[in-house]
C-alpha positions in Angstrom: 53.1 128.9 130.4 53.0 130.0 126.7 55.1 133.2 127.5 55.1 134.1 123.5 51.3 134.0 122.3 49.3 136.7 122.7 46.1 134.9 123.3 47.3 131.0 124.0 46.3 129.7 127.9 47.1 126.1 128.8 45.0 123.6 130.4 44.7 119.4 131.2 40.6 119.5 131.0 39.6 118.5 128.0 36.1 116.7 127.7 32.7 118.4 128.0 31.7 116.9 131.6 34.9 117.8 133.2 33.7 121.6 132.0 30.5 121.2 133.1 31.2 119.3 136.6 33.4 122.2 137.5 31.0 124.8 137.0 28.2 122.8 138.3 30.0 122.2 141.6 30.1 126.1 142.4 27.3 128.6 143.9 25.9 131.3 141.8 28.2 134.0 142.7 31.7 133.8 141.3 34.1 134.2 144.5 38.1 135.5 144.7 39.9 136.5 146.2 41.0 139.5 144.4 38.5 142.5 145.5 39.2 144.7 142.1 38.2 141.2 140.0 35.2 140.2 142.1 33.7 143.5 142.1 34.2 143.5 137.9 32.5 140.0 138.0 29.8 141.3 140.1 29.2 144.9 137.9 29.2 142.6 134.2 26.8 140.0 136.2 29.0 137.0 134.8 27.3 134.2 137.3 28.4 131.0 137.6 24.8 130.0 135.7 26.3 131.8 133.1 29.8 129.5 132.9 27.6 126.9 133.0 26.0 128.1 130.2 29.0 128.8 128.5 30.8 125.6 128.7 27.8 123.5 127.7 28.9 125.0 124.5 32.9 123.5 124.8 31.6 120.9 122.3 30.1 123.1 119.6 33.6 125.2 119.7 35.7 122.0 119.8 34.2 120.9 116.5 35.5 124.0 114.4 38.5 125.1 116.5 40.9 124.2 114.1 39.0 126.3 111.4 38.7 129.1 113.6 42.3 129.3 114.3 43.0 128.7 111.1 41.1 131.7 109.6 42.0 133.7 112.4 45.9 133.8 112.0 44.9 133.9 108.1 43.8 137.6 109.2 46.7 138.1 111.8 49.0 137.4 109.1 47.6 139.9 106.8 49.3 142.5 109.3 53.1 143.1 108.7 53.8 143.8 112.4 52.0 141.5 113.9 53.2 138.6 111.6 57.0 140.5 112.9 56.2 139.8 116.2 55.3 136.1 115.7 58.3 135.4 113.4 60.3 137.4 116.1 58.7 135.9 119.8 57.2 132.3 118.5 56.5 130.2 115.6 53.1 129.7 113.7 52.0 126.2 114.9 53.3 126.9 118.2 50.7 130.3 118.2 48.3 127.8 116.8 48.3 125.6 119.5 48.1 128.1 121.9 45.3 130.0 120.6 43.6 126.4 120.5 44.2 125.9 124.0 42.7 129.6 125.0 39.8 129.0 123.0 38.7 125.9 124.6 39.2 127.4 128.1 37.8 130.5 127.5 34.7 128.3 127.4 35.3 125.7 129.6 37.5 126.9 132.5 35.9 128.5 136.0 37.3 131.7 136.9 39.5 131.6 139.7 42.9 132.9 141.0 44.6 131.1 138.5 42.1 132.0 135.8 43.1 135.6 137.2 47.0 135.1 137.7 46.9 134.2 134.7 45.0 136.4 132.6 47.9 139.0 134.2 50.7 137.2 132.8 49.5 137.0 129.4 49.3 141.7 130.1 52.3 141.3 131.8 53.7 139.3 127.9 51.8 141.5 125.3 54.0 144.3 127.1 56.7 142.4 126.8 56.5 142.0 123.6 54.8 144.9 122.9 51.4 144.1 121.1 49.6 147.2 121.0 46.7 146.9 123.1 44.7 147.8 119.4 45.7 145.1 117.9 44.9 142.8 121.3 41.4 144.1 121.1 40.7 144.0 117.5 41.9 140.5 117.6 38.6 140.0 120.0 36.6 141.2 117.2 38.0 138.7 114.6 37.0 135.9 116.8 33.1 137.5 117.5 32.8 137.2 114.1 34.0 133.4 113.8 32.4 132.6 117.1 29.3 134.0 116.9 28.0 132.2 113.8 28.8 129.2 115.5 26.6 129.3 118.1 24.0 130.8 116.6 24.2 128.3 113.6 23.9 125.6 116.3 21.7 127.1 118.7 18.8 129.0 116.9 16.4 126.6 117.5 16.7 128.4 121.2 16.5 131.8 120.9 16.7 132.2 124.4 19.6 130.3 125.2 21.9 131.4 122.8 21.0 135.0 124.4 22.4 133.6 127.2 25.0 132.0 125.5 26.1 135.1 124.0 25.7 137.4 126.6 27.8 134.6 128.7 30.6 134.7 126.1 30.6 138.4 125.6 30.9 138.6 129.8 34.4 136.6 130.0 35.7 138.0 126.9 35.2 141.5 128.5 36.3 140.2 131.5 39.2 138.6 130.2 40.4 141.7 128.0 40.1 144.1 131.1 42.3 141.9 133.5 44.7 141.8 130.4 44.4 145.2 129.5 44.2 146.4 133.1 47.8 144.5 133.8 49.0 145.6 130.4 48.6 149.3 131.1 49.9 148.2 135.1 53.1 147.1 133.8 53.4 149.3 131.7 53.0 152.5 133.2 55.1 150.7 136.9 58.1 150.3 133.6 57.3 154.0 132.7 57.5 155.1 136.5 60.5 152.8 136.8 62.3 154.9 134.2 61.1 158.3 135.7 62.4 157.4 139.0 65.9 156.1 137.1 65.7 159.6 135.3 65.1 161.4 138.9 68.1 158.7 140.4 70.3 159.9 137.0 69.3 164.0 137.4 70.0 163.8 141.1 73.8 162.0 140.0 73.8 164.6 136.8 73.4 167.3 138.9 76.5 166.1 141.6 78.4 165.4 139.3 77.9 168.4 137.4 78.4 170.8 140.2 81.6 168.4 140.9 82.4 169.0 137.5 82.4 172.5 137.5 84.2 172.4 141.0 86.7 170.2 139.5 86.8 172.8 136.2 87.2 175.6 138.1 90.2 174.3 140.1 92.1 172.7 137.0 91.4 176.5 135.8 93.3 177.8 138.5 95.9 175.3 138.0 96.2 175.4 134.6 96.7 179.4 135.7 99.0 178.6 138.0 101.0 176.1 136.0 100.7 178.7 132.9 102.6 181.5 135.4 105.2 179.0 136.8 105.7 177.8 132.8 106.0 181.4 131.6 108.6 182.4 135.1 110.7 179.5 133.6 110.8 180.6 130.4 112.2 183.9 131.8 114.5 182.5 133.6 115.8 180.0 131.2 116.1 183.3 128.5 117.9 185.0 131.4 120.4 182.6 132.0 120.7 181.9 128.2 121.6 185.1 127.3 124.3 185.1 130.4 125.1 181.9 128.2 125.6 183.6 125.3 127.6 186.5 127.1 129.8 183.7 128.7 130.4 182.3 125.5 130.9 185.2 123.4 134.1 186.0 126.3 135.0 183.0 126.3 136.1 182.8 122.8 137.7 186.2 123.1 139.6 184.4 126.2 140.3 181.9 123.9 141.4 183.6 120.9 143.6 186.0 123.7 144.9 182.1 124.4 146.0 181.0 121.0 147.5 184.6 120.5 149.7 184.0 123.8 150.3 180.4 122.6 151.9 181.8 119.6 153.8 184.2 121.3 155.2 181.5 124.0 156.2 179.2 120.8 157.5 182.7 119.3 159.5 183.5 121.9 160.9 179.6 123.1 161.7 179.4 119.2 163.8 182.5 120.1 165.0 181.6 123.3 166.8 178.3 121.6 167.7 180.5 118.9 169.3 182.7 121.5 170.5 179.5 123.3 172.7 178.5 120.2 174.1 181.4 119.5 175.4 181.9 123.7 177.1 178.0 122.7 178.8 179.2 119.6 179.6 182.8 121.5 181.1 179.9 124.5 182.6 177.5 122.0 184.6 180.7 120.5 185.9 182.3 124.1 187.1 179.1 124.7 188.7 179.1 121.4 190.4 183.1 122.4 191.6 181.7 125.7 193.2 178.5 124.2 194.9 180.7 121.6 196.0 183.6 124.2 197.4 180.6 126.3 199.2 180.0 123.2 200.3 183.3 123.1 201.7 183.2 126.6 203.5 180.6 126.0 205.3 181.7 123.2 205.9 185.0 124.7 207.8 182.7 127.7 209.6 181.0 125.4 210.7 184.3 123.5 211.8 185.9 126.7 213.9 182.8 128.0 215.4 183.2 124.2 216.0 187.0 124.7 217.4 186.5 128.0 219.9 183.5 126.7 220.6 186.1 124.1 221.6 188.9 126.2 223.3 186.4 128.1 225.5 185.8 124.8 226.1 189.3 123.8 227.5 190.4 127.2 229.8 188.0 126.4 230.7 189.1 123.0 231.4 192.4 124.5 231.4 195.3 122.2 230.9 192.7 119.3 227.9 191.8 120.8 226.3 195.1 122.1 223.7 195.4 119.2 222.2 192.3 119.9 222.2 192.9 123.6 219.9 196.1 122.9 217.7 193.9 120.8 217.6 191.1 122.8 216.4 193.1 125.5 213.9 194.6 123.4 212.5 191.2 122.2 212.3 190.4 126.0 210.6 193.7 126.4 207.9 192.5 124.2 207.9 189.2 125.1 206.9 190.6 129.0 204.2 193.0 127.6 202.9 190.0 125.5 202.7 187.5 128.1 201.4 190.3 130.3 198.7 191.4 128.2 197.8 187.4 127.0 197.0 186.9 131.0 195.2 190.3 130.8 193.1 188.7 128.1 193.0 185.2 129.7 191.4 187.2 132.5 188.6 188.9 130.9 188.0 185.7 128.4 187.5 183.7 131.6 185.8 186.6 133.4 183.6 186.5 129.9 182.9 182.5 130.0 181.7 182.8 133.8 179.2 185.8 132.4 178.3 183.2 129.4 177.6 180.4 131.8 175.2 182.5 133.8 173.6 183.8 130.7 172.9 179.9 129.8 172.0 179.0 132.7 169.4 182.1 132.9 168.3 181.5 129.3 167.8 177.6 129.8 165.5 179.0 133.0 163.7 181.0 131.2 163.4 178.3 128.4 161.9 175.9 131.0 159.5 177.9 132.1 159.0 179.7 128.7 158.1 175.9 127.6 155.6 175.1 131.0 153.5 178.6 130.4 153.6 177.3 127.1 152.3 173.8 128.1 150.0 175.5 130.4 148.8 177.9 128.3 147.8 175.2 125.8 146.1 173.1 128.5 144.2 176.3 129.5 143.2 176.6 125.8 142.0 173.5 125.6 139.9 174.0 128.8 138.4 176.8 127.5 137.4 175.1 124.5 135.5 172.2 126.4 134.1 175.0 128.8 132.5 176.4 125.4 131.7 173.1 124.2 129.6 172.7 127.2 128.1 176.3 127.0 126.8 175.3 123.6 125.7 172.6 124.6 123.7 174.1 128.1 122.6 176.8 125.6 121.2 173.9 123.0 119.5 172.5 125.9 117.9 175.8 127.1 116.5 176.3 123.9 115.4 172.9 123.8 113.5 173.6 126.9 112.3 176.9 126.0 111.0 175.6 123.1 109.0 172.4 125.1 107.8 175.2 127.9 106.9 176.7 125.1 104.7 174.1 123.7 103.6 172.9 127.3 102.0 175.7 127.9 100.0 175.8 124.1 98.6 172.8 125.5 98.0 174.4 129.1 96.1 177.3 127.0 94.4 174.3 124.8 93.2 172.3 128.2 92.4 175.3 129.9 90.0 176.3 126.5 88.5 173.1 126.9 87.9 173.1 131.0 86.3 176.4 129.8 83.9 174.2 127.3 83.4 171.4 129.9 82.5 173.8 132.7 79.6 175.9 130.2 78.7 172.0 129.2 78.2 171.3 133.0 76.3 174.4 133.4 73.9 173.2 131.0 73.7 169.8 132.5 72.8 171.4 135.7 70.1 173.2 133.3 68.6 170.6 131.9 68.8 168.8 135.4 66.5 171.6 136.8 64.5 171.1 134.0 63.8 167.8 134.3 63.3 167.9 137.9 60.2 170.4 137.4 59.0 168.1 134.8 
């Protein structure tokens, strides 16, 4: 099959007699198969005396096919879109050899379903490669005009059979170009109904998906909505609990500062109570000095009343001699009683003083202790309070953070939702043009 020539048709018979034995062998009426064909055969009278006629003739056209080819793709050419579809579907000789090939039938070969089938495909290819159906028929014209001469140049010593030699070729050209044309226009319009029934398959999808489309637009609408409301809730709550934030961390460094104040004051007053401390040791370390110099005292004051008493002892007997220093003797001794008496008074209230002092230190080393563990505690509390506000700044950082992103998400909830709103007019219109093109 020469799927690429406009006009070539194959065939294995080559010689005159082979022509002429086939159409010999045949009644007068043409017979096929196909009703539409037989009933054309039958209205243009093309007989088989007629193909008969016509391929007596094989010989005459055999002599001068080459120049006819020749000077018919010599015209062809001439036409930029017809040498574009060559250049694009074939190649010259091969279109040569074709044409050759279609010539020599058109005048020897019988018309049967072959001749028919085949006539078909070569509508069914000029489609295909879309040779206006202009150009297809003009191209008959060319060859009339190289044909023609021929046969009357070789036949016009017999007027009467070139009339039927023309009227013979004229029959299977016109036959041959309404097959052609008839399957041309066949194919061509089942490809134009095959692309309205795609266009009805497409509108019919167009349209559910559409109307899915503007389901599907109105729902995301109503989430986006949704979302939007749940976004903007969060953003109120997050502000809420940041400003609690900022409240909690505004008292907090008041509780903090009130910290560091009572910080200083514990190290204020442990500074003092070891101040205090010292002083209570010196205030010891000097009673005890009193009581060892009192003890002193006491002794002495025994030891001057033993001497007084010896003495008295000495001026008794001295008698009157001595009577002077009896009186003063027992004066010393007088003194020497009060002393010692008044050196235990004061051992007394210097011990009674060192019992106080030891309970005062042992008070003041209490209250040192714990002076020293609220001060510990205090500190530790401080510093607690420090990493509670570290982590308030931080939550409130990460509040705004999120504010900010909720803040942003729902921008693009706003910017989506604008756009749904596009898509769903833009589906409204597809369902438009849908109903448009189902009334076309």
């Amino acid at each position: 099959m020469f799927k690429k020539c406009p006009f070539g048709f194959g065939s294995k018979k080559n010689s005159i007699a082979a022509a002429q034995e086939v159409a010999l062998s045949n009644e007068r009426k043409v017979e096929l198969s196909y009703q539409n064909e037989a009933k054309l055969i039958n209205y243009i009278n093309l007989t088989q005396e007629s193909l008969t006629e016509l391929a007596s003739a094989v010989h005459v056209v055999d002599q001068v096919l080459d120049r006819i080819v020749d000077a018919f793709y010599a015209q062809v050419l001439k036409v930029p879109e017809l040498r574009a579809i060559i250049d694009r579907e074939s190649t010259l000789p091969v279109m040569k050899k074709n044409m050759r090939n279609y010539l020599h039938q058109l005048f020897a070969a019988p018309i049967d379903e072959e001749y028919v089938e085949y006539r078909k495909l070569v509508g069914r290819v000029h489609e295909r490669i879309q040779l206006k159906p202009h150009w297809y028929i003009g191209a008959y014209q060319i060859l009339n005009e190289l044909i023609i001469p021929t046969l009357v140049h070789h036949y016009h010593h017999d007027p009467q059979k070139l009339s039927r030699m023309i009227v013979a070729y004229n029959g299977k050209v016109n036959f041959d170009s309404q097959i052609i044309l008839e399957e041309y226009f066949s194919t061509y319009v089942n490809k134009i109904q095959d692309i309205v029934d795609r266009l009805k398959t497409t509108q019919m999808e167009l349209t559910s998906l559409s109307q899915e489309l503007a389901a599907f637009t109105q729902q995301s609408q109503a989430s986006f909505e949704e979302a939007s409301a749940v976004a903007q809730t969060v953003i109120e709550d997050l502000n809420s609990t940041l400003t609690e934030s900022r409240d909690v961390y505004v008292r907090s460094q008041h509780s903090s500062q009130l910290m560091e104040s009572m910080v200083e004051s514990s190290q204020g007053m442990l500074d003092q109570m070891q101040v205090a401390m010292r002083q209570v040791e010196k205030l010891t370390e000097s009673s005890r000095n009193i009581n060892a110099m009192v003890q002193t005292i006491g002794t002495i004051s025994g030891q001057t009343n033993l001497l007084a008493l010896n003495a008295a002892i000495e001026a008794a007997r001295a008698g009157d001699h001595g009577r002077g220093f009896s009186v003063v003797a027992n004066e010393v001794r007088v003194l020497a009683d009060g002393s010692k008496q008044a050196s235990q008074e004061i051992t007394s209230q210097v011990g009674e003083s060192l019992n106080n002092i030891d309970t005062v230190i042992t008070q003041l080393a209490s209250i040192s202790s714990y002076t020293e563990n609220f001060y510990t505690q205090t500190e530790q509390t401080t510093e607690e309070i420090v990493l509670v506000m570290n982590s308030l700044q931080k939550s409130m950082n990460s509040f705004q953070e999120n504010i900010q992103a909720l803040n942003t998400i729902m921008r693009m909830l706003e910017e989506m939702n604008h756009v749904t709103e596009q898509i769903a007019t833009m589906a409204c219109k597809l369902v438009e043009i849908s109903d448009e093109v189902t009334r076309l």
